[in-house]
C-alpha positions in Angstrom: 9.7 -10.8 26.4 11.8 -13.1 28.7 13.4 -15.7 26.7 12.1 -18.6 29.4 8.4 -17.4 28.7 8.9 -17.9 24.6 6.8 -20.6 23.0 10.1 -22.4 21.5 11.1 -23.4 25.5 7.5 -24.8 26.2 8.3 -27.7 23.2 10.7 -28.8 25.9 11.1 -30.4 30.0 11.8 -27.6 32.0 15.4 -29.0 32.6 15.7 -29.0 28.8 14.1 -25.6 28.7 16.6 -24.5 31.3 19.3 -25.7 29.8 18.7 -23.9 26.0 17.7 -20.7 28.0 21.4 -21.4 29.6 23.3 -21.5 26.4 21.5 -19.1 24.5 23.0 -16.2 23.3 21.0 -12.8 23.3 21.6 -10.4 20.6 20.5 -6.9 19.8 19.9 -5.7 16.4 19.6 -1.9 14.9 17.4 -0.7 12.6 17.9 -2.6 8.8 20.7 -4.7 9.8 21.0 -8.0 8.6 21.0 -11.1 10.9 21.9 -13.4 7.8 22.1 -13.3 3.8 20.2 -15.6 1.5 22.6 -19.2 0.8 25.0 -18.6 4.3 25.4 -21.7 6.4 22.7 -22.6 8.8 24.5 -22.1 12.2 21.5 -21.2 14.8 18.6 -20.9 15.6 16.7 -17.6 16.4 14.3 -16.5 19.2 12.4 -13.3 18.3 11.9 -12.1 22.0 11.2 -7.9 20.6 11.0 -6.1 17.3 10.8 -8.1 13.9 12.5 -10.0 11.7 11.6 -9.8 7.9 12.4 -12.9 5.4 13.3 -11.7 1.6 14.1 -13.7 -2.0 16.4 -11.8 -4.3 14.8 -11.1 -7.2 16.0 -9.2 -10.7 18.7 -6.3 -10.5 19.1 -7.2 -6.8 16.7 -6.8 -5.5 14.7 -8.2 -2.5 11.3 -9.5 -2.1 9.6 -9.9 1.3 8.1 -13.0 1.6 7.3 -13.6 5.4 7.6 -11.9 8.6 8.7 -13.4 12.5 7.6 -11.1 15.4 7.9 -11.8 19.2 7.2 -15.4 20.3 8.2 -16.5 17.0 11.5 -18.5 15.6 13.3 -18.8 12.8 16.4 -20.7 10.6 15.1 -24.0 12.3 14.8 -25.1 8.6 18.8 -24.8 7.8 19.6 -26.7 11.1 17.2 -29.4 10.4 18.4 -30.7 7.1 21.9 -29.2 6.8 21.4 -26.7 3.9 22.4 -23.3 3.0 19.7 -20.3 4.5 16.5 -20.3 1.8 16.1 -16.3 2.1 17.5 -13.0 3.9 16.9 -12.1 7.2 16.9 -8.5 8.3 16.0 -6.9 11.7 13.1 -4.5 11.2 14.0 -1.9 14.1 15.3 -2.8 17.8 14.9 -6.0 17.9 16.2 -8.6 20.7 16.7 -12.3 19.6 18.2 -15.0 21.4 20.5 -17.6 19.4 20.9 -21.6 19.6 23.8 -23.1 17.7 22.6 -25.9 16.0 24.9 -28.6 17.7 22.7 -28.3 20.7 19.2 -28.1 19.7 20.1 -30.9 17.5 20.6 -32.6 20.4 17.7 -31.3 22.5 15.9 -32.5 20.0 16.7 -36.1 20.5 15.8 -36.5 23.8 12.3 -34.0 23.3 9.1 -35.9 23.6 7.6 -37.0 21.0 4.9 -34.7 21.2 7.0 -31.3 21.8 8.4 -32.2 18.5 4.9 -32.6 17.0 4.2 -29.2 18.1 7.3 -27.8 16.6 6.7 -29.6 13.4 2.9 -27.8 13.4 4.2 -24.5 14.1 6.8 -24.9 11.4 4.1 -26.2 8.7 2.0 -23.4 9.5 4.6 -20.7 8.6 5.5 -22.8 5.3 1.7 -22.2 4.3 1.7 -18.7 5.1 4.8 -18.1 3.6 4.2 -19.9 0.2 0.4 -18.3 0.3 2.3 -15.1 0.5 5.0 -15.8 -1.8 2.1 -17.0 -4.5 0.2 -13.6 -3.9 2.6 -11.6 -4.4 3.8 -13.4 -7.9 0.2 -13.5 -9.1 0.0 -9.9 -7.9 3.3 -9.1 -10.2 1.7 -11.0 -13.3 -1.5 -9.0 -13.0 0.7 -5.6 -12.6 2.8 -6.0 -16.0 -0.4 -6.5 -17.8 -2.2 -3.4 -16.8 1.1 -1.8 -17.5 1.0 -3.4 -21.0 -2.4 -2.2 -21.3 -2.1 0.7 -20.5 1.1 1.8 -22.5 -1.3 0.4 -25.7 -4.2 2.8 -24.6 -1.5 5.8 -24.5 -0.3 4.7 -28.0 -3.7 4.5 -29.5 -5.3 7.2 -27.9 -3.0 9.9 -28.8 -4.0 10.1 -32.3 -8.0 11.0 -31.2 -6.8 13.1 -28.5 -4.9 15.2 -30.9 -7.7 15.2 -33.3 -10.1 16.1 -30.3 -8.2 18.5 -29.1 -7.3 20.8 -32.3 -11.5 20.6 -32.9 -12.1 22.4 -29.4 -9.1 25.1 -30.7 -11.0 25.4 -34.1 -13.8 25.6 -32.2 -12.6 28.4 -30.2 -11.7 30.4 -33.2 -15.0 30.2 -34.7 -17.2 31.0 -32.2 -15.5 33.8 -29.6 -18.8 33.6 -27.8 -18.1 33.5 -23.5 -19.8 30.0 -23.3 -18.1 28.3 -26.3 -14.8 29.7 -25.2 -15.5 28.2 -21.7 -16.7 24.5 -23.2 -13.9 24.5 -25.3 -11.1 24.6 -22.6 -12.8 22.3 -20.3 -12.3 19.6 -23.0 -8.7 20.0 -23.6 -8.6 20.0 -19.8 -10.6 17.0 -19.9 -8.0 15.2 -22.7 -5.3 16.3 -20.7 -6.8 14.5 -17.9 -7.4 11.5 -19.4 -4.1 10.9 -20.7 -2.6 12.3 -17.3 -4.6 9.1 -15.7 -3.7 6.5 -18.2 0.0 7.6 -17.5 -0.6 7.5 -13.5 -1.9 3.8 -13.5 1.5 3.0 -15.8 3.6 4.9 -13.3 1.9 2.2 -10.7 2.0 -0.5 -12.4 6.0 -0.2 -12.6 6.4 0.6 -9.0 7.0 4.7 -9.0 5.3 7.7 -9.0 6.9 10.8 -10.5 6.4 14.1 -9.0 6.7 17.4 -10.3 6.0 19.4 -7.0 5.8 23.1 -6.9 4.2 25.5 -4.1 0.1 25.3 -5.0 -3.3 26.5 -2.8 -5.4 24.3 -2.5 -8.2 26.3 -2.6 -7.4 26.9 -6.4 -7.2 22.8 -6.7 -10.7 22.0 -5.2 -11.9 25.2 -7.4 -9.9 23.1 -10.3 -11.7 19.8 -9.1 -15.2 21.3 -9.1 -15.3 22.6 -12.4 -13.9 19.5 -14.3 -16.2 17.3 -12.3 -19.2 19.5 -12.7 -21.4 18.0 -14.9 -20.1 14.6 -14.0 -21.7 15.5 -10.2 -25.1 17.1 -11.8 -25.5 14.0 -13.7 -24.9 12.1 -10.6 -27.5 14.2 -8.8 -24.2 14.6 -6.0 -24.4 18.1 -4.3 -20.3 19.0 -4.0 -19.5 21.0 -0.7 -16.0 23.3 -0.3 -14.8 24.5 3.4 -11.5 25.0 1.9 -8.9 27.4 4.0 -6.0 29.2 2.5 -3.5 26.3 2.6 -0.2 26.5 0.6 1.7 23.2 -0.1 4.0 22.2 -2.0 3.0 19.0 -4.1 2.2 17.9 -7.8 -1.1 19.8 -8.1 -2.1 16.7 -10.9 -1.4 14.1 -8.5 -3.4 15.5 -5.9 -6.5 15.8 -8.4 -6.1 12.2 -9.0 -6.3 11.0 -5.2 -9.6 13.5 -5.0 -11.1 12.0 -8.3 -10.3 8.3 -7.2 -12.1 9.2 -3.9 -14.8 11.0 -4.8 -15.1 8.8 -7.7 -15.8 6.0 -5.7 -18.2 7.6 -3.4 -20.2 8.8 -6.5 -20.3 5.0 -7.6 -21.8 3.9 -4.3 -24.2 6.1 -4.1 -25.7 4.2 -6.7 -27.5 7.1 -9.0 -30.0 8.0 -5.9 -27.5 10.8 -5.4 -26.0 12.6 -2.4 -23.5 14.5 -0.4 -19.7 15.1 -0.3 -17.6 17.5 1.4 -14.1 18.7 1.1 -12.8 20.1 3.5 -9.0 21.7 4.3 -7.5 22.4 7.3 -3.9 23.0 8.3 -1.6 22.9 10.9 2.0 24.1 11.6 3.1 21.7 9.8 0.5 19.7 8.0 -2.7 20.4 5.4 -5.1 17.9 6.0 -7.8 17.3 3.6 -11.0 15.5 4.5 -13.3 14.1 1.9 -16.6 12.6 3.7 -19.4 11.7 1.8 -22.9 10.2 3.3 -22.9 6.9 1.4 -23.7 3.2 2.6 -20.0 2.8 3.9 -17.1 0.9 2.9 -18.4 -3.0 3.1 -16.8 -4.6 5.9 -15.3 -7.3 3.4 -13.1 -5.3 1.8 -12.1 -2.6 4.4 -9.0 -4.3 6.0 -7.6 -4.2 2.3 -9.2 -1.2 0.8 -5.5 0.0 -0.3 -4.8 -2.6 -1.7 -4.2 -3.6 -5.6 -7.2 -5.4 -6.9 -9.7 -5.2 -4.4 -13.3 -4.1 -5.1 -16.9 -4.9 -4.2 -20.2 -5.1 -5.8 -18.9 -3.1 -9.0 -19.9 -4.2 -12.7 -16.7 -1.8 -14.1 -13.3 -0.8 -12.3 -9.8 -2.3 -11.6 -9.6 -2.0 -8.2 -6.8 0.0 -8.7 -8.1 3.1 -7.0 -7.3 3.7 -3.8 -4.4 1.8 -4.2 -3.2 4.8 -6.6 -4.5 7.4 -4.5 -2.2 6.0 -1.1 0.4 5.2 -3.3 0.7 9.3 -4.5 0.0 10.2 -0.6 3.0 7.8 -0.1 5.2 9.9 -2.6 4.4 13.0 -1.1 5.8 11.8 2.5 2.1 12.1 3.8 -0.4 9.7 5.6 -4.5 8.5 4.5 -6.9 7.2 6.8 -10.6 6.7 6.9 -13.2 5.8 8.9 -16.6 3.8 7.5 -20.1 3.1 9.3 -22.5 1.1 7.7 -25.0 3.2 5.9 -23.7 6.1 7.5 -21.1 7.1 5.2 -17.5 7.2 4.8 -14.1 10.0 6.0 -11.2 10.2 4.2 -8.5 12.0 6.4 -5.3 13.4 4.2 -2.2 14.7 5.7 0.1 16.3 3.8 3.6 18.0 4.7 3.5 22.0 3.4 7.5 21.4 3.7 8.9 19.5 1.1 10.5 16.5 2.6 
């Protein structure tokens, strides 16, 4: 944007205006470069006129924490100029961005000849970002709390289950041994598969609740997954009264075949819930490109409620549920994330909902 158009120069009389425009200095920044760090001296003023600018805290092992974000039309480091003290947080250019600079000297004294009521407006535009910023800032500590419980949860299901699952799990073999029988044989694996999978969960929400999500990738098909998925889920779907529809293609990629079982469970999962026990449809279905193998999981539900959908990946959020974290399709993107690919979805009010997967088949 031109830097005369920018909503800092309307504050001002158009000779004042003219006169800032005149002395500011335009900068371009690159990807990930820093415009200042956290306690430097407050020397300017910044114009974002293209790109963005993000605002971080350093937090434990050095590391940073995003607390606000300036994008075209906005300023920033007014704050340091105005009471003389050190710069409250990082700022880093998010990708080509153009900002124009005003030494502090001279908007101090712009300042003291600006009408009273240009300042007013300053002063409201520079409240406003405080309250988002601090509304931010508190989110994302509350959201930090919440995370190191679950993960101190979770790590005391692991420890407690572990003795059951053991004992569960060398029944089913005993089991096996007794009876040789086709059907008992069959039974018995599916609920070692079952144990494996419950542990393999518990473990995936503490991989979240830490921040990571280790992958053991190797080339699989999916048409062997969503053969894998069926089967454990089969009973769970008959219960449910949910008819389960494959259109599964030969697709080879490589990812970790568990993870991937996960995002289906999560989503399916969900789409089960809503369906409320009147039962219904889902499909699973695999395409591929050149360089993609896209999975779509629709299912012909009530839809995602409008309240939730802007934030549907995020931690926490859920509707209209007596049980669950909220945690679910936040761990489903989050694995997507790992595996360098992209989800999507579409929802229509009583209409149902589309999940759209993409996943590289190259490693990345």
């Amino acid at each position: 944007m031109d830097l005369a158009s920018h909503q800092f120069m309307s504050y001002f009389e158009p000779e004042q205006a003219a006169h800032l425009c005149q002395i500011a200095v335009l900068e371009s920044f690159a990807e990930e470069t820093v415009v200042f760090e956290e306690g430097q001296a407050a020397d300017f003023l910044y114009l974002v006129l293209e790109g963005e600018v993000e605002f971080s805290k350093r937090i434990d092992n050095n590391k940073y924490q995003t607390v606000a974000v300036a994008k075209a039309d906005d300023f920033f480091g007014e704050l340091g100029v105005l009471d003389g003290e050190p710069r409250s947080a990082r700022a880093v250019a998010a990708g080509g961005s153009t900002l124009a600079k005003i030494c502090s000297e001279e908007l101090i004294a712009a300042l003291q000849f600006a009408k009273g009521s240009s300042v007013l407006q300053m002063f409201s535009f520079i409240i406003k970002n405080l309250r988002y910023t601090t509304d931010r800032y508190v989110s994302q500590f509350v959201h930090k709390q919440k995370m190191v419980l679950v993960g101190e949860m979770v790590s005391t299901i692991i420890h407690d289950f572990k003795s059951p699952f053991t004992g569960i799990k060398l029944a089913s073999e005993m089991l096996k041994e007794l009876h040789p029988d086709e059907e008992t044989q069959e039974w018995c694996e599916l609920i070692q598969l079952q144990v494996q999978r419950m542990l393999g969960m518990a473990e995936e929400v503490l991989e979240f609740s830490r921040g990571s999500s280790m992958l053991v990738k190797k080339p699989i098909n999916l048409i062997q997954t969503l053969r894998k998925f069926e089967k454990l889920n089969r009973v769970y779907f008959d219960a449910a009264k949910v008819d389960l529809v494959l259109q599964v293609a030969e697709v080879i990629v490589e990812a970790d075949e568990n993870k991937i079982l996960r995002v289906l469970q999560n989503l399916v999962g969900n789409a089960v819930e809503a369906f409320g026990g009147r039962g219904g449809r889902v499909e699973l279905t695999v395409t591929q490109t050149e360089e993609w193998a896209k999975i779509k999981i629709y299912d012909n539900g009530p839809g995602i409620p409008q309240a939730i959908q802007d934030k549907l990946f995020e931690p926490f959020v859920t509707y209209g549920k007596r049980t669950g974290t909220g945690l679910g399709t936040a761990i489903a993107k989050s694995i997507v994330d790992a595996h360098k690919g992209e989800i999507t979805y579409e929802s229509e009010d009583q209409k149902g909902t589309t999940f759209y997967i993409r996943l590289p088949k190259i490693a990345r």
